[in-house]
Backbone as CSV, one residue per row, in Angstrom:
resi,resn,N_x,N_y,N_z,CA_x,CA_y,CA_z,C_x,C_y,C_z
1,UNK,0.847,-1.171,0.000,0.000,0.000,0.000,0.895,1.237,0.000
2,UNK,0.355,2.290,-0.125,1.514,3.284,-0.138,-0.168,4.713,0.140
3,UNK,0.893,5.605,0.525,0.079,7.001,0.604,0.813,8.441,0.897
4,UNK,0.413,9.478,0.548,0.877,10.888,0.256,1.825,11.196,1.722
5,UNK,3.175,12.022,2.008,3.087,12.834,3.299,2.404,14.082,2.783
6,UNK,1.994,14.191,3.902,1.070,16.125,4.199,2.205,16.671,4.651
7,UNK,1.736,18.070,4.352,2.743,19.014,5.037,3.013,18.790,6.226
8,UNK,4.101,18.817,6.735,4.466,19.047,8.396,4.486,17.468,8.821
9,UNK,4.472,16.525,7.830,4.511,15.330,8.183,5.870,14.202,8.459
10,UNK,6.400,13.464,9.767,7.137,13.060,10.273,7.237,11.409,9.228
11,UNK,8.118,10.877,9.428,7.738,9.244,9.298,7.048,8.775,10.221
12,UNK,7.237,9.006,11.871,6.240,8.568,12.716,4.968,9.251,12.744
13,UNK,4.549,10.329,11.761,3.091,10.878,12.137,2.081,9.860,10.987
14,UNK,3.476,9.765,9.637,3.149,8.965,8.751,2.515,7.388,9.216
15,UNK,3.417,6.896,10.127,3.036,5.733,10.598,1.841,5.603,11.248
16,UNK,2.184,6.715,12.493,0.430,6.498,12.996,-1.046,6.555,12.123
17,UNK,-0.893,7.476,11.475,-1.594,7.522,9.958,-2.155,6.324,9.223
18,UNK,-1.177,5.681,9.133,-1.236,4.854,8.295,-1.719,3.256,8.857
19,UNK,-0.798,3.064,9.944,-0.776,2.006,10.125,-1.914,1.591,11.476
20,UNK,-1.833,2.994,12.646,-2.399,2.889,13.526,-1.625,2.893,14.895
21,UNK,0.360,2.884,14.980,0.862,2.089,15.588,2.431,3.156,15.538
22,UNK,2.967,3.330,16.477,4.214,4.254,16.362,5.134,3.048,15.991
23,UNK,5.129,1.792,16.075,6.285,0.941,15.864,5.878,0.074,14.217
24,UNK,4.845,0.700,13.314,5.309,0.536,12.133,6.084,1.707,11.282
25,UNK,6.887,2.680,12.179,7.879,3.633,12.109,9.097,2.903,11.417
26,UNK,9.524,2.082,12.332,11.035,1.383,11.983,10.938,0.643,10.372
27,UNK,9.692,-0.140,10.399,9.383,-0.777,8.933,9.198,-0.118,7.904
28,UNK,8.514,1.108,8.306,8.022,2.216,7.101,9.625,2.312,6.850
29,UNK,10.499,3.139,7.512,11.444,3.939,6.863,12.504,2.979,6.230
30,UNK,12.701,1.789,7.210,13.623,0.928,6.025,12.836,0.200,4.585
31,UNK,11.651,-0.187,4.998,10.789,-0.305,3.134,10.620,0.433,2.104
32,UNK,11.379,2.165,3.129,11.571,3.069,1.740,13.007,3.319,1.580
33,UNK,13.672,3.065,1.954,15.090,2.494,1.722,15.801,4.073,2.765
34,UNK,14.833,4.697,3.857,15.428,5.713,4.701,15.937,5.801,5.817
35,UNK,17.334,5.993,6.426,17.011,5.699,8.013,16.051,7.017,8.518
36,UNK,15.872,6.438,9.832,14.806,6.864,11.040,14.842,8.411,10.878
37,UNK,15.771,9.202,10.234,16.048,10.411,10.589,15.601,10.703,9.344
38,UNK,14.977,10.296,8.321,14.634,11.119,7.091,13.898,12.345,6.846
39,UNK,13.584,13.345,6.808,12.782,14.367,6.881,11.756,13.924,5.423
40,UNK,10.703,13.660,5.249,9.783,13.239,4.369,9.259,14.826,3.777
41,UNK,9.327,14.601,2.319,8.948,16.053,2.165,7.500,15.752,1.527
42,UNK,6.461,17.071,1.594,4.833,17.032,1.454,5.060,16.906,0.438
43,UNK,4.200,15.750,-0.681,3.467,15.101,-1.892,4.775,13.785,-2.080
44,UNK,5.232,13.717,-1.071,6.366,12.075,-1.265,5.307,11.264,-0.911
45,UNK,5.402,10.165,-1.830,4.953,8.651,-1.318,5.828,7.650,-0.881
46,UNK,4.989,7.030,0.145,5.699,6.068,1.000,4.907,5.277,0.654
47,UNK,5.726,3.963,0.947,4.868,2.859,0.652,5.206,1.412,2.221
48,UNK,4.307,0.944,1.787,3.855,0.339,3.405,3.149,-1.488,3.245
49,UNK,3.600,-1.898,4.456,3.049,-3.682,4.182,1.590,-3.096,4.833
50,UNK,0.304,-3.760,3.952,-0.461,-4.020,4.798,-0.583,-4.446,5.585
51,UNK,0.247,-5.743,6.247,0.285,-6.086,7.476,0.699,-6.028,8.677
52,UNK,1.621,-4.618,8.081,1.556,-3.610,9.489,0.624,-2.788,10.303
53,UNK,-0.653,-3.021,9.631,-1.668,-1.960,10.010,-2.678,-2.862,10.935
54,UNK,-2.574,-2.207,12.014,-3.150,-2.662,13.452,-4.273,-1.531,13.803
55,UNK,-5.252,-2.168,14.602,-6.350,-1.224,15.218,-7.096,-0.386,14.311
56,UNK,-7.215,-0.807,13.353,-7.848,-0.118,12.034,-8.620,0.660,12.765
57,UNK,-9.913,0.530,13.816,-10.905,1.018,14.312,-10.151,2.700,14.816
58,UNK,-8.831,2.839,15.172,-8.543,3.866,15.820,-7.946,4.809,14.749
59,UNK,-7.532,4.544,13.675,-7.124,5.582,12.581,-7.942,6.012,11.562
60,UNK,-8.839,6.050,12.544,-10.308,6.421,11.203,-9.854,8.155,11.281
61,UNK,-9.257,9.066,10.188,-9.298,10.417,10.010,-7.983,10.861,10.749
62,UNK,-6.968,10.095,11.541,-5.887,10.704,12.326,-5.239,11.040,10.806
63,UNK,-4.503,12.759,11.094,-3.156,12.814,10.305,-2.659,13.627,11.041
64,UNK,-1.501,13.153,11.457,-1.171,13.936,12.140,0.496,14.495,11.631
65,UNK,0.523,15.715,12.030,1.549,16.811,11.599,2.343,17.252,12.474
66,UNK,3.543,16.735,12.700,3.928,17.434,14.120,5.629,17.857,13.728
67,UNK,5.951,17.572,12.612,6.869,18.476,11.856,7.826,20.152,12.503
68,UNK,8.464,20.388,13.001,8.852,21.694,13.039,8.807,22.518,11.900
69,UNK,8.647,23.613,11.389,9.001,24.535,10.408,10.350,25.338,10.754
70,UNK,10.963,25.805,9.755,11.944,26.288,9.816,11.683,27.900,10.090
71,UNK,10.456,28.297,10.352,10.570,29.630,11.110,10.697,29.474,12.484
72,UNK,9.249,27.906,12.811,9.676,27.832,14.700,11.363,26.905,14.896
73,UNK,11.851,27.196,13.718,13.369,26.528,14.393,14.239,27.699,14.690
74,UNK,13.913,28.908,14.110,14.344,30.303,14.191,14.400,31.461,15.345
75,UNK,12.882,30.177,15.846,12.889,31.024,17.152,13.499,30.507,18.663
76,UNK,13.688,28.933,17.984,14.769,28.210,19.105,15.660,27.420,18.469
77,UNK,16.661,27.843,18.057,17.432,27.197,17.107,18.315,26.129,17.959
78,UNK,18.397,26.092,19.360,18.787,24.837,19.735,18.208,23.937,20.372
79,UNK,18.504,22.988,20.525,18.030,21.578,20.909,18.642,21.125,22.094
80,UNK,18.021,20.209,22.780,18.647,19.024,23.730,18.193,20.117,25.657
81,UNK,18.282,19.493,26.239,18.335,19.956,27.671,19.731,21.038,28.212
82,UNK,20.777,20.478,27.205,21.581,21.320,27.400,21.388,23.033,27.396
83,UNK,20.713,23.075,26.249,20.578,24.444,25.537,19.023,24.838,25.664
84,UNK,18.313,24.416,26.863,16.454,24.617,27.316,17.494,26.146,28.530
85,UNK,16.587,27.176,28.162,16.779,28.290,28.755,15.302,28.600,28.805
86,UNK,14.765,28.678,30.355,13.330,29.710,30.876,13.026,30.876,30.164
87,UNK,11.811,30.788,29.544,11.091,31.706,28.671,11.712,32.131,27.226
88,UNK,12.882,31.085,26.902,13.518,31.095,25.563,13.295,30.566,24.972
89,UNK,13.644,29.244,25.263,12.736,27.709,24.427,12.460,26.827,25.301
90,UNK,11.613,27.118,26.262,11.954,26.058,27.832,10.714,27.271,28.232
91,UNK,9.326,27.049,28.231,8.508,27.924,28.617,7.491,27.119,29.301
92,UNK,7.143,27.923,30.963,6.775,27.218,32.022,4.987,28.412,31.985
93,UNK,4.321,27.213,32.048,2.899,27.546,32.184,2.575,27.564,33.657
């Protein structure tokens, strides 16, 4: 089977999407010949075993997008715990 990424779309948002399941992640990206770290760009097709797809009942309409953009990377351009600074990129409700 195979299907579109959307904008702002991960391999794991792809997976849940698709399959129903964050651990048909690892299968998706090596069946498209990507490691884990691929950035999937919007109108790529991936393609997928049907028999990775579990809980059909729960992925009725999920797509989910959880992608950074490169403006909100602008506004915290670093990463990790090292570099979390209060009310910079480390913001307490």
């Amino acid at each position: 089977m195979q299907n579109i990424i959307k904008n702002r779309q991960t391999l794991a948002d792809f997976a849940i999407q698709e399959c129903g399941t964050l651990e048909a992640f690892f299968e998706i990206a090596a069946y498209n010949g990507y490691a884990v770290t691929h950035d999937p760009v919007a109108g790529e097709t991936l393609e997928y075993d049907p028999e990775w797809v579990i809980k059909k009942k729960y992925r009725k309409n999920i797509q989910p997008a959880t992608a950074i953009t490169a403006s909100e990377r602008e506004i915290a351009p670093w990463d990790g715990i090292g570099y979390m600074a209060v009310e910079i990129n480390f913001f307490v409700s």
